[in-house]
N, C-alpha and C positions, 0 to 999 in steps of 0.2 A: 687322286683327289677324292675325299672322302667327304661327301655333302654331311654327314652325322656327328663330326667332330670340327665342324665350323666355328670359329669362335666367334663370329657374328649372328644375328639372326637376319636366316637368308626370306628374305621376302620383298615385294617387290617395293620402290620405292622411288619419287620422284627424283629428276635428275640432282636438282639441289641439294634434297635432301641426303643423296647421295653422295654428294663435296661433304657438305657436313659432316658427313660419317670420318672424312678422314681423321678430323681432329682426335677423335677417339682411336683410329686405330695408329695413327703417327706417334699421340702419347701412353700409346701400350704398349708399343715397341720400340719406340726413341730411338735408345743404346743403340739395337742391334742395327737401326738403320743407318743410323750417322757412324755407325764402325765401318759395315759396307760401302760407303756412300770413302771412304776415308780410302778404303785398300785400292783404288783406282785415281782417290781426286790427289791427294797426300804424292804418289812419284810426281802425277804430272808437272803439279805447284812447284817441285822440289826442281824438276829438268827443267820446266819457263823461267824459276828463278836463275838459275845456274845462267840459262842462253841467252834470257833477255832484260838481265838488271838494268841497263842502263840505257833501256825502251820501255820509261813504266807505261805508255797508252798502250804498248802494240802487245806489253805485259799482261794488262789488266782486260785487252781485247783477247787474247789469246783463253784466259782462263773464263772468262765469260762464253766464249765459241764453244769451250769442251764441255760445257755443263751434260749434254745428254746424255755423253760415256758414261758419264758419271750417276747417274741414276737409275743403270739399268742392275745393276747388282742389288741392291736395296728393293725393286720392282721384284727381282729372282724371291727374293729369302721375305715375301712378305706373300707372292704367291703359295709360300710352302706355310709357313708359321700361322699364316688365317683358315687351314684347314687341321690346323695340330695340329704340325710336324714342328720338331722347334732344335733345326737346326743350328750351328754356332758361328760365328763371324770365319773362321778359320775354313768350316765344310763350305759356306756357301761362295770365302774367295777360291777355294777349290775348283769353283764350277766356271771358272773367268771365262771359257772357252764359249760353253753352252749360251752364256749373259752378253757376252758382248763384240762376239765377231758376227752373228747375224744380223746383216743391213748394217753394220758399222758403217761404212762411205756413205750410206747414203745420208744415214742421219745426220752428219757429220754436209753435208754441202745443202743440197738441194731442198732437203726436210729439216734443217735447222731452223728456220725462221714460221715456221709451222704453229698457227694458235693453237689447235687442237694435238699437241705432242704428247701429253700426261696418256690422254686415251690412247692414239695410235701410238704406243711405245708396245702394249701389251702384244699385239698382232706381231710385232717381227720379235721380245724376245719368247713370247711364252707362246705362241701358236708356232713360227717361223714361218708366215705366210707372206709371198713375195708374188711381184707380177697382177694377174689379173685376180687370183685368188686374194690379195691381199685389198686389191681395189673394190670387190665385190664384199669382202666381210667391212672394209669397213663405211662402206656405204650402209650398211646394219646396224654399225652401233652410231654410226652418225645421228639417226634420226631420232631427234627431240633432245640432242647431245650436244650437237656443235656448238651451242650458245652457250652451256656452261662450263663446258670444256675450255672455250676461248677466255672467259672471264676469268679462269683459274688463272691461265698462263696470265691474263692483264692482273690481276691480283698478285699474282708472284711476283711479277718483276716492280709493282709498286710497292709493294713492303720492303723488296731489298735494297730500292731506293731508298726506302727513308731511314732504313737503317744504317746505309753508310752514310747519306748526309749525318744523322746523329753521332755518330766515329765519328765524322771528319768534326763537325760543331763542339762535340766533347775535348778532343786533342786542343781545339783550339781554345776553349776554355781555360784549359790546362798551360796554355804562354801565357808568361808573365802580363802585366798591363804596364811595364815600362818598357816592352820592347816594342810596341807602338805595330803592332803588325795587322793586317786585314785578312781574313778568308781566303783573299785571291794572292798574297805573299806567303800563305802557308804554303798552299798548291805549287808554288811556285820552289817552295823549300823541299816538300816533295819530289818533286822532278829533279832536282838537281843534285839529290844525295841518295847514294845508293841504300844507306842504313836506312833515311825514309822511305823511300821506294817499296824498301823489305816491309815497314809496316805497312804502308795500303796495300800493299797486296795479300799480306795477312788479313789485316781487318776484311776484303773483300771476298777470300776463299772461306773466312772465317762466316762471314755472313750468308757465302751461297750454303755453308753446309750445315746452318742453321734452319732454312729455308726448305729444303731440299728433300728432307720426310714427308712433310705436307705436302708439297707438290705431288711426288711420287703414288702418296695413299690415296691423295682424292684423284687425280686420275684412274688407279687401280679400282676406286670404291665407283667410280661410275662405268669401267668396263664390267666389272662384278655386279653390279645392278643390271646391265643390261642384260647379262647373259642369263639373270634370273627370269626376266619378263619373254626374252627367245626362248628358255630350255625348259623354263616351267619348274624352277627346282624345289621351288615351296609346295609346289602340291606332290611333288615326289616324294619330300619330307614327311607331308602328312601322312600319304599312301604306308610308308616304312612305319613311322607311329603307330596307324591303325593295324597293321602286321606283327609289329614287338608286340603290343597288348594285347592280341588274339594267341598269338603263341606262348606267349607270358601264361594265359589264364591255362592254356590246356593243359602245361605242364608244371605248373603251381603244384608242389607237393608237399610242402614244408609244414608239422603239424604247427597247430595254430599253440600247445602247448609249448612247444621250441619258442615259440617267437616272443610269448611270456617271460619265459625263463629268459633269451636275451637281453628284452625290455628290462626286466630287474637287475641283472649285471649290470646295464648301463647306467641305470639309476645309483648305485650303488656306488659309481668311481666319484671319489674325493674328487670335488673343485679344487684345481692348482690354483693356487692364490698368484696375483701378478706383482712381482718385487714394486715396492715407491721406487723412484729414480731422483734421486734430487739432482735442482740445476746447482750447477758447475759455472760459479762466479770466477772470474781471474780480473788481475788489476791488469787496465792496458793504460801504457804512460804515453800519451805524445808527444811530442818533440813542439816546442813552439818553434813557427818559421820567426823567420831572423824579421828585424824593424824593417821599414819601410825605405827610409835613409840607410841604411845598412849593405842593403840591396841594391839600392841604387850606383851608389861607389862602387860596389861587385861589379857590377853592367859596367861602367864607366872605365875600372881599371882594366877589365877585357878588349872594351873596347879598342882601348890606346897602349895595349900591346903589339909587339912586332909582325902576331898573325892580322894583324885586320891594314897591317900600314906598309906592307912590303912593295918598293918601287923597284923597279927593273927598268934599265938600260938597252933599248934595240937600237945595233948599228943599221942606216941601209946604206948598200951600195952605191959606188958612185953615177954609175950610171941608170940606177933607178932616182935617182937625187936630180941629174940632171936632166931627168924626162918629165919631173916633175915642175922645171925651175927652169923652163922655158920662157920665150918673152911675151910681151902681150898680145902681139896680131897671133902667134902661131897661136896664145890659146885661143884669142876671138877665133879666129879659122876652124880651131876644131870644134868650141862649143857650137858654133853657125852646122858644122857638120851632123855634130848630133840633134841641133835641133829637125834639119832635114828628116834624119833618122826618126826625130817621133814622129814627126806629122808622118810618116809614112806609115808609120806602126800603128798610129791612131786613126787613118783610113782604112787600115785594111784592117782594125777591129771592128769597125763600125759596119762596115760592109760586109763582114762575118756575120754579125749581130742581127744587121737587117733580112741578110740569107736567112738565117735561122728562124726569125719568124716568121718569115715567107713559107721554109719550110714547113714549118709546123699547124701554120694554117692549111695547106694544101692538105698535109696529113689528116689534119679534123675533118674538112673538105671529106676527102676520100672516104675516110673511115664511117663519113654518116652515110654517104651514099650506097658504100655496102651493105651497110647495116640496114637501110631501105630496102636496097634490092633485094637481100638476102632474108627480111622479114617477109616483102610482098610474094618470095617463091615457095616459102615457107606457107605461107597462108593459102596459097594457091594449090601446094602440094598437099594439105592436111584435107580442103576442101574436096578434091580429087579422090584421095584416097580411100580404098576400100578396102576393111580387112578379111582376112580370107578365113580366119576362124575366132570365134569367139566363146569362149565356155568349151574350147575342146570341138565344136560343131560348126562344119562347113558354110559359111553363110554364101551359098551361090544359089538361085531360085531354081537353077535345076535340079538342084539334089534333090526337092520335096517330089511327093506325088502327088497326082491333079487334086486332089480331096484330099484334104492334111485332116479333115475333123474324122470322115470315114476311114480313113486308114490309124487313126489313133483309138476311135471306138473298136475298132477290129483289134487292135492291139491290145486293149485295155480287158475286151472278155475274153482272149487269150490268154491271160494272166500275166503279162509283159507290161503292168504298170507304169515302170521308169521308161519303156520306149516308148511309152503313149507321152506321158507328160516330157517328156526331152524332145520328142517330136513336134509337140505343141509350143513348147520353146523356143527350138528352133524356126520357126513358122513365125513366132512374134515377132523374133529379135530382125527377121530379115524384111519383115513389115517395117520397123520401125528405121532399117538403113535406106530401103528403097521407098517409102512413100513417105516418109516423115522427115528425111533426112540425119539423123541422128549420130552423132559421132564417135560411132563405137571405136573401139581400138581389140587387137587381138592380147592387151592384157587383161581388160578390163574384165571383172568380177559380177556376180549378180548384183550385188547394190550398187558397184559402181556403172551399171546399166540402167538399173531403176534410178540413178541420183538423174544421168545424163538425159533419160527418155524427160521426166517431168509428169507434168499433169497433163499431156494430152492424152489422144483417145490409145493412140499405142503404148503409154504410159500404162493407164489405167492398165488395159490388158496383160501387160507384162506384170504389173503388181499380181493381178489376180492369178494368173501363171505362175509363181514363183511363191505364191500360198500356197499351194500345192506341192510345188516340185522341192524347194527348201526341205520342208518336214523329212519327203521320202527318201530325197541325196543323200543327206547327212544326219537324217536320225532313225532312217528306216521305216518309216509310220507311212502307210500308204492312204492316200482319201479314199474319203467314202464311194459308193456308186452315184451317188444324187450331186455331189459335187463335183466329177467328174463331168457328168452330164450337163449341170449349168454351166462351168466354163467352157467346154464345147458349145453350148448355145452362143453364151456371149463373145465369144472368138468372131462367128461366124456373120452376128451379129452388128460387128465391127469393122468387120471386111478385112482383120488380120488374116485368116487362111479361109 
């Protein structure tokens, strides 16, 4: 992966803005993708057809389910092509192994119905992070992600919607208006014929795999975003610019007469002239369709031929003839039997039913009441709780010594700055659990300290703490001696240490 030969420019970019991106890079590479997108969707379509022509739902359910496989080849070769590389549909079906057997099952059951797919597709084929490693990265790229991620997948599958409604509304444009047929007898023509069947299921592969780049790139183009804003790759870029052009300048040696003498060869090549092209008229003749009356007699003689009027003769047995052609009490006797039979059928549905919501309520019952208890132990347990470090430092009042302001001045003209003010630190933060209550946690950060403290008096002091210690931790700049000494005043002043 070469950040220098990116064919996007990497910087960082809102999530949306990030979907967006794909339109451009799906119509940069189109071709190559709907060819990969092809080398895996193409046998499958070909074996559902073969197994299951005449199941076009469990058909049409089948090839809807595999869409994932199907996009991870196109996700491969668009990883490689947005850094130059510009492999060919042939090397990247070469690589079937690497694209599509890691997390195959699972994508395929449990993570199929997943909003967020387009993004988490990247983690299992191009990192191959499985387990906890896979839960913790992409709890990373989640954040500020999920919501557009999810709108993607709700976006996709509304376009592909309306574009096979529009197939099916076009076909049906396409029947005559003397065959008197409705939307719901197409569907019904559909199913019943295997030659239709073949075409919705065309028209439906035909439309995931129109669909199918866009998806792919805008999930690609917001895992690529995020990794810019985690890895920092824009300013790595600039770092490397600011490096060409210093190395550039040192070894510049080219006389500045050469570069004359170029400049006027260049000048000098004849402009190629660009040939006219004239348009290429042809005569196209169409066919007029036949009268209106003309048509109709067609329809009509079809109709009242031999295919649409063929009657058939079933003999039955005789002894099914006379099981049927019994007298009248045996059938009263047996309809009175079956009526017995529903009312039975029909109490013990109703007494199913009534179970059921009895069920169901108990369940709600239940489930709030855990959720009470399970809230009120929680509350109880967070209030309780004390963390044992915070910022890396032991928050237990034994750890300090009796004079935290004296032993940090002692530390501070010893030359041990950062254990004066860490010390001092630590001293606030454990003021601010034991007498103020404060709810630190052992992840929390310095400003998520300072948000938690507030504007009280332990607040204040931790502000004024962390004007100090900020600078020194992480820029090196140590204070001066006089502020030193006022926050030691006002610490003390406070009855932090």
């Amino acid at each position: 992966m070469d950040l220098a030969n990116a064919q996007v420019a990497i910087r960082p970019r809102s999530p949306w803005e990030a979907v967006d991106l794909r339109l451009l890079m799906a119509r940069r590479w189109y071709g190559a993708l709907l060819g990969c997108w092809l080398v895996t969707a193409l046998p499958v379509f070909v074996v559902l057809m073969l197994l299951f022509s005449g199941q076009p739902m469990l058909l049409f359910f089948l090839l809807w389910w595999s869409k994932p496989l199907h996009e991870r080849l196109p996700l491969w070769l668009l990883s490689r092509v947005i850094f130059g590389a510009v492999p060919s549909v042939l090397e990247t079906a070469a690589q079937w192994r690497q694209a599509l057997l890691p997390q195959c099952a699972q994508t395929l059951t449990w993570r199929r119905l997943s909003a967020t797919r387009s993004l988490d597709m990247p983690v299992a084929v191009l990192e191959h992070l499985g387990g906890a490693a896979r839960r913790q990265r992409l709890g990373v790229l989640h954040r500020s992600n999920t919501g557009p991620a999810s709108w993607l997948t709700i976006l996709g599958v509304h376009i592909e919607g309306f574009l096979q409604l529009a197939g099916m509304l076009l076909l049906f444009l396409l029947v005559p208006t003397q065959a008197a047929m409705t939307p719901l007898d197409l569907l019904d023509v559909i199913g019943a014929s295997s030659m239709s069947t073949a075409f919705g299921a065309l028209l439906v592969f035909a439309i995931m795999g129109l669909v199918a780049p866009f998806y792919v790139a805008g999930g690609f183009a917001m895992y690529l975003n995020r990794r810019t804003e985690l890895e920092a790759w824009d300013i790595e870029l600039k770092f490397r610019a600011l490096r060409d052009r210093f190395l550039s300048r040192r070894r510049s040696s080219v006389p500045t007469g050469a570069l004359l003498v170029l400049l006027c060869a260049l000048l000098t090549v004849p402009e190629i002239g660009r040939a006219e092209i004239g348009e290429l008229e042809s005569d196209v003749h169409l066919s007029r369709a036949a009268p209106f009356v003309e048509a109709r007699d067609q329809i009509e003689t079809i109709k009242a031929g031999e295919h649409f009027n063929q009657v058939r003769t079933y003999q039955i047995p005789k002894f099914l003839r006379d099981w049927f052609e019994r007298d009248a009490d045996v059938a009263v006797t047996r309809e009175w039997e079956l009526q017995w039979l529903a009312s039975v059928i029909r109490f013990v549905a109703t007494a199913g039913q009534a179970a059921l919501w009895v069920g169901l309520a108990v369940l709600l019952i239940w489930l709030a009441w855990q959720g009470w208890r399970r809230a009120d132990w929680l509350s109880k347990r967070h209030r309780n709780s004390r963390p044992v470090q915070v910022l890396g430092m032991t928050m237990d009042q034994r750890s300090l010594p009796e004079d935290p302001a004296a032993q940090a001045r002692s530390l501070w003209r010893a030359g041990r700055q950062r254990d004066a003010l860490a010390l001092l630190l630590q001293a606030t933060l454990i003021y601010l659990i034991d007498k103020e209550q404060c709810p630190l946690l052992d992840s929390d950060t310095e400003l998520d300290c300072l948000h938690k403290a507030g504007s009280t008096f332990g607040g204040e002091c931790l502000q004024a703490v962390l004007a100090l210690w900020l600078p020194l931790a992480y820029a090196h700049r140590p204070a001066e001696q006089t502020d030193f000494d006022q926050l030691c005043n006002q610490l003390v002043a406070c009855g932090a240490i």
